[in-house]
N, C-alpha and C positions, 0 to 999 in steps of 0.2 A: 336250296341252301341260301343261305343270309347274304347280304353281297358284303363282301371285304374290303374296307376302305381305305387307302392307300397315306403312308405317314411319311415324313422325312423328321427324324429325331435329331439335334445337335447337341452337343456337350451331353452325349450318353453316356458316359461314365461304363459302367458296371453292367447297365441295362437295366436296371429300376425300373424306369420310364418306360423306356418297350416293353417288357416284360406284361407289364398291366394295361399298356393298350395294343397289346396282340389279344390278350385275355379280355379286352374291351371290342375288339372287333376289327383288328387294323393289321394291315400287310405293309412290312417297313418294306420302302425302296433303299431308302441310304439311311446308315448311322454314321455322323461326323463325332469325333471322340483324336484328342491328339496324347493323350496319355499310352503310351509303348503296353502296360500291363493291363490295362481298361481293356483296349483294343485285343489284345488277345483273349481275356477272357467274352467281351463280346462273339470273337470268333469261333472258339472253343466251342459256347454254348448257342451258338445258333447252327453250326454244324450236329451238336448232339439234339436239340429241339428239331432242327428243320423249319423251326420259324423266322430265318432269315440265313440270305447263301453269305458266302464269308468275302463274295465279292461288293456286298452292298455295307461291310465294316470299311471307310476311308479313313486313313491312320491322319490326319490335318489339324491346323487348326479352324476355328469357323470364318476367322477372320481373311475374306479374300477366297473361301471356298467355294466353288460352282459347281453344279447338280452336272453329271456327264447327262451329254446328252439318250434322247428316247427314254425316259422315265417315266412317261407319261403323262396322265392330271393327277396333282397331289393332294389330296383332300386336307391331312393336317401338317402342319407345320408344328414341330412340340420340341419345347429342350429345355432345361435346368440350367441356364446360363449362371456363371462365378458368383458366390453369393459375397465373399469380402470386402466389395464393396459398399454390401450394405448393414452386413452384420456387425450387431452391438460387440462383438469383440473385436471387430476390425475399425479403422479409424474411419470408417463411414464418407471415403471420397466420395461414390456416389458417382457420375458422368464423371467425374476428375479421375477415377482409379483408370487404371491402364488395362484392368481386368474387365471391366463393365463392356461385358458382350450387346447389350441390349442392341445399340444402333447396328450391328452384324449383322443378327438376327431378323431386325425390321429389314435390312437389304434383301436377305435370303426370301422376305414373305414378300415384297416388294416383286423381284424376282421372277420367282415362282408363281405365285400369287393363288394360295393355296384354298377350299372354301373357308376352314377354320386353324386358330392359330391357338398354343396353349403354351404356356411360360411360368415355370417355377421359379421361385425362392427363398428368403428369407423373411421372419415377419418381420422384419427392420424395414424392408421394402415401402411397408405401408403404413411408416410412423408421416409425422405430421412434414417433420423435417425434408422427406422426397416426395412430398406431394406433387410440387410443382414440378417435376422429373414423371412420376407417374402421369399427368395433365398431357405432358408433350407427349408422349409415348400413345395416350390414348387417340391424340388429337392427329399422329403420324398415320397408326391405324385408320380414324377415319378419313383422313384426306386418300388412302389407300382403297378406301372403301368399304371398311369393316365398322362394327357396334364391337366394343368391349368395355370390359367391366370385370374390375380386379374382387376378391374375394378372400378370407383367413381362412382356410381348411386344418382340423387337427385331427393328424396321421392317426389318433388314437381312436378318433368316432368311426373309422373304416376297419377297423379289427387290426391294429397295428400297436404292439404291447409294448407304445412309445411315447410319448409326450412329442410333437413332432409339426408344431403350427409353421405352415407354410401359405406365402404367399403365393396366390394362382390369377392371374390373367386368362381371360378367355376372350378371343375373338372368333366372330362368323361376320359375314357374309349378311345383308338383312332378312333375307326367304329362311335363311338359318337360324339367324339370332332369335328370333321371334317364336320358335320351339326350344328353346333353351333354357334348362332349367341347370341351377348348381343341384349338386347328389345333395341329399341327405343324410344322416348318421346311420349308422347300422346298429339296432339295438344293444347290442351284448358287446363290453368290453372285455379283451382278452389280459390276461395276467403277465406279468413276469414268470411266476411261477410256474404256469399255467402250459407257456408257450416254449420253456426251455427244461422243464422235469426231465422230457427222453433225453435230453441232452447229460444233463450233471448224472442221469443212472446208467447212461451205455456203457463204463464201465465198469460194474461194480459199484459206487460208491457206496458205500451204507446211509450216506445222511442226505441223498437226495431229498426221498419225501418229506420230511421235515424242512430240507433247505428250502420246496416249491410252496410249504403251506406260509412259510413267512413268507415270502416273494409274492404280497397278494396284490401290489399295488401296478402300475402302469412304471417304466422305465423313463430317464430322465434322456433329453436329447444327445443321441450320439452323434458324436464329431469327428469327422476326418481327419480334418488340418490340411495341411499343404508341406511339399518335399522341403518348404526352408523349417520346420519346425522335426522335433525329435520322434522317438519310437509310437509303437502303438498303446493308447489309454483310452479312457473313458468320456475323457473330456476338459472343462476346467475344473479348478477346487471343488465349488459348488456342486457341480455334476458326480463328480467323485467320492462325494460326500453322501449323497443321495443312495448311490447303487452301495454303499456301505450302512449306512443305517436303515435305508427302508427293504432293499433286498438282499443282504447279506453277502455282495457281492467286492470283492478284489478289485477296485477300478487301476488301480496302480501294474498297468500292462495288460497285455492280452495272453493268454494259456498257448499251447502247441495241442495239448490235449486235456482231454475232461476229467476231473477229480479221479485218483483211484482207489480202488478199496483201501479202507484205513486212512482217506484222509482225512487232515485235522486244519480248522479252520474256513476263513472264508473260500470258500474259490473264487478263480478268475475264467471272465467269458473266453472262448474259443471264436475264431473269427465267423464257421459256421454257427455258434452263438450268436454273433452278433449279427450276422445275415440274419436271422429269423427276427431278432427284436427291430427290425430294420424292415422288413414285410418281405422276404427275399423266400421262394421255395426254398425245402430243406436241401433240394438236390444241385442248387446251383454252383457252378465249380467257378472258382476266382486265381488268376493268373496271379504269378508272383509268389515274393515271399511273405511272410507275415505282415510287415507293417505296410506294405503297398495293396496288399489284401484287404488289409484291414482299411485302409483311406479309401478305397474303393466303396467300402459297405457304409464307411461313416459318412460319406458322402454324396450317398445315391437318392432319388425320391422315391420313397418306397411305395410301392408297386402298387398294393392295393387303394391308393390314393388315387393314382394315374388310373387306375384299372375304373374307380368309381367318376369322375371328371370324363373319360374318353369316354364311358355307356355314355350317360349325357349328351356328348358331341354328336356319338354316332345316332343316338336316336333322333336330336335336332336335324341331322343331314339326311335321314331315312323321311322324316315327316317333310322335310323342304322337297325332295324326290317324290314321295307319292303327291303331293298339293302341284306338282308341275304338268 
């Protein structure tokens, strides 16, 4: 059997991120996550998987957080830290936001001092404006001891029926860095249509297949938001505009349930809808009510992203092992 390489994930949200590096080859010791509904559904479904005990969910924040101790050696260090600080819809503090986990997270790698470190975000991250913010970040890594090197990944070239470009960091170790390769695209893009048909026909409707053959394009980025903004939607105008003209889609709320026989008009997504445009198994269960549901899934790095990035790692830290 393959050996299982050991992760410590922060700002896990929903489990996005683990989800696709336990399916990459990784045994979570801790998930840090201080959201009250996160945290439950993290525990929920790592009790019903078995891919992680519910004693290694810590309800915290990352800031000021320590690994109990006997965890062993940590192979990767991986989290999705607050993207508001950098995103084009947020006022781009940057180091100034109060949000900006990053120096947190270099403490925890610091730390710990794991082989490989992996960090998402926004593609805001890596306009021209935070360069010099990326520059220290890289240059903290190496006085740490690490090679890294940031990269744009879009959620859509790994089979993810999303428009979903994200910022990725990757550090190793030098015996590591030097088998490391970024993934590549996966041939075949999945559809809107495509990836949510069983969805709009589980009950009844009549105008599914027709609604999936227009649905032929890729989804525009879904959005969380955060607890100071309103219910569950689509995203901003633009966004909303999108899932209305190119896929027939209601962005104006999110559904409780899937179109029923005889209905008329466009529908609107289901949160398990949105889990799937989002790269989420169909079976994963989310704590809370609707819009806390729903900020969970617009919020997460979808899976098969993490899933394609951690193969990567773990083959870099396989080849570093046998070359020893």
């Amino acid at each position: 059997m393959a050996t299982m390489y050991t992760s410590i994930e922060v700002c896990a949200g929903a489990g996005g991120q683990a989800i696709g590096l336990h399916q990459a080859g990784f045994r979570h010791l801790a998930l840090v996550e201080i959201d009250p509904h996160a945290v439950e559904t993290l525990r929920r479904n790592g009790s019903r998987t078995r891919w992680w005990k519910a004693s290694a969910v810590h309800e915290t924040s990352l800031i000021g957080w320590v690994p109990p101790a006997g965890l062993g050696v940590v192979d990767l260090v991986a989290g999705g830290v607050p993207c508001p600080p950098f995103s084009i819809a947020g006022r781009q503090l940057g180091h100034e936001d109060e949000r900006d986990l990053f120096p947190a997270i270099l403490e925890l790698v610091e730390r710990v001092r794991p082989r490989a470190v992996m960090i998402e975000n926004v593609r805001g991250l890596l306009s021209k404006k935070f360069e010099p913010y990326r520059v220290r970040i890289v240059k903290r890594l190496a006085h740490l001891g690490y090679e890294a090197e940031w990269e744009l990944l879009e959620a859509a070239d790994f089979g993810v029926p999303q428009l979903r470009p994200r910022s990725i960091l990757v550090a190793m170790r030098p015996d590591g860095w030097k088998s490391f390769k970024w993934p590549t695209p996966t041939e075949r893009i999945i559809t809107v249509g495509e990836a949510l048909y069983p969805f709009m026909a589980e009950a009844g409707w009549e105008g599914a297949e027709a609604w999936a053959a227009g649905a032929s394009g890729i989804a525009p980025t879904l959005v969380g938001g955060s607890k100071k903004h309103g219910g569950a939607d689509l995203g901003p105008t633009r966004a909303k505009r999108a899932w209305s003209d190119r896929h027939g889609v209601d962005a104006l709320g999110v559904a409780d349930a899937p179109p029923q026989p005889g209905h008329r008009g466009m529908p609107k997504l289901t949160v398990p809808m949105a889990a799937v445009i989002q790269g989420f198994p169909s079976n994963w269960e989310f704590a809370g009510r609707k819009t806390a549901a729903y900020r969970q899934v617009g919020n997460a790095f979808p899976p098969p992203v993490a899933r394609a990035v951690g193969k990567q790692i773990v083959k870099a830290l396989r080849a570093s092992d046998t070359n020893r």
